[in-house]
C-alpha positions as CSV (number, residue, x, y, z in Angstrom):
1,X,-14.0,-9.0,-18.1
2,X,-12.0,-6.8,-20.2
3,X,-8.6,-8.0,-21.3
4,X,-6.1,-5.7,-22.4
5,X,-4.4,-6.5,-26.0
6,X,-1.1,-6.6,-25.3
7,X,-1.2,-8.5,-22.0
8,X,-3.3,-11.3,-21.2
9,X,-4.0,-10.4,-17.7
10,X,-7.7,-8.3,-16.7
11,X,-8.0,-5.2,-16.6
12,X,-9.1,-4.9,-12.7
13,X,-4.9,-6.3,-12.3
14,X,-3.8,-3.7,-14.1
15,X,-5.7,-0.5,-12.9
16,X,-3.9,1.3,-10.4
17,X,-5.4,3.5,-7.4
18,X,-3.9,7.6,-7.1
19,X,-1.3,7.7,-4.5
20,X,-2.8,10.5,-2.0
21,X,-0.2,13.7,-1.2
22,X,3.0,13.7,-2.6
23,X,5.2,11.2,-3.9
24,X,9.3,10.3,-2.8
25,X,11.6,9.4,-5.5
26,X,14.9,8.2,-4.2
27,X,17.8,7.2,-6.3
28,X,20.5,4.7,-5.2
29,X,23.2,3.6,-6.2
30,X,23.6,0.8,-4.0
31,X,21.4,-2.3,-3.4
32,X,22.2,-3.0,-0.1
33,X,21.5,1.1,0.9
34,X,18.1,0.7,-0.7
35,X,17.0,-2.8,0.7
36,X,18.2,-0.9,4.1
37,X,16.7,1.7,3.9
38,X,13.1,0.0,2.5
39,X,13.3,-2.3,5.9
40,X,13.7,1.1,8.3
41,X,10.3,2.3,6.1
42,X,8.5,-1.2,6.8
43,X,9.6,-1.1,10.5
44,X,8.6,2.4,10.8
45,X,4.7,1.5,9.7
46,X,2.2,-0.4,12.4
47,X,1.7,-3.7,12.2
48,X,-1.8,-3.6,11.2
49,X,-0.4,-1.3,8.0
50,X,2.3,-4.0,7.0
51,X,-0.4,-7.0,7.2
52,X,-2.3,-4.8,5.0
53,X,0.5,-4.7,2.6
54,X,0.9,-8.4,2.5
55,X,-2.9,-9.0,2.0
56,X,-3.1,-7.1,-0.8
57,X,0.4,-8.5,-2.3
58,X,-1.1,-12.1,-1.9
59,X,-4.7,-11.2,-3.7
60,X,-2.4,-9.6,-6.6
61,X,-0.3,-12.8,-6.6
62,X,-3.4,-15.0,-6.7
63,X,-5.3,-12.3,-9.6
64,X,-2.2,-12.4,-11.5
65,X,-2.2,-17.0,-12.1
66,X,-6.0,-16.2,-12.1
67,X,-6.9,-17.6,-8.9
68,X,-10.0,-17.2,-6.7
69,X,-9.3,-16.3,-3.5
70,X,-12.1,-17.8,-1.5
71,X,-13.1,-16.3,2.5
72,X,-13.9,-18.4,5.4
73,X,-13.2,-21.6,4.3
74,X,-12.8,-24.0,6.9
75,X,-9.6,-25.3,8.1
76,X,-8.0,-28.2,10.2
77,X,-7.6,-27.1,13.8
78,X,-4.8,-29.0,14.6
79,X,-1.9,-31.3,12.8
80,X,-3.4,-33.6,10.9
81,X,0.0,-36.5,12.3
82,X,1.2,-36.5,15.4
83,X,5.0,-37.3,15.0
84,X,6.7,-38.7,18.4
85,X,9.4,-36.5,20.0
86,X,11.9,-38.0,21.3
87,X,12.0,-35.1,24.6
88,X,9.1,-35.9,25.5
């Protein structure tokens, strides 16, 4: 694994991909207009797009503390407690 010399993080964290077509740079000079207008571009994309986006933000999250993300692991099915409710 290569490791670059002024960060401590690998190299495969660092690379980034070529961004296909062309590129929008917006200025603002407002944080709420921008945080506004970034939710209208989320909500415009299809779901399947924005669970993309949050897959790959969680693998980066996990690369960057150097975490192994690992597949298929089995799970509980249901709550491991069953706490009374009082409406029931």
């Amino acid at each position: 694994m290569r490791v670059f010399a002024h960060c401590s993080l690998p190299a495969h964290v660092l690379q980034t991909e070529r961004m296909e077509g062309a590129v929008t740079v917006r200025k603002y000079t407002d944080f709420d207009e921008m945080k506004a207008d970034e939710y209208r571009y989320w909500q415009s994309r299809p779901a399947h797009e924005r669970l993309d986006a949050v897959d790959a933000m969680i693998e980066t999250a996990y690369a960057l503390k150097g975490w192994e993300i690992v597949r298929d692991v089995p799970r509980l099915q249901r709550p491991f407690v069953r706490l009374p409710v009082p409406w029931r």
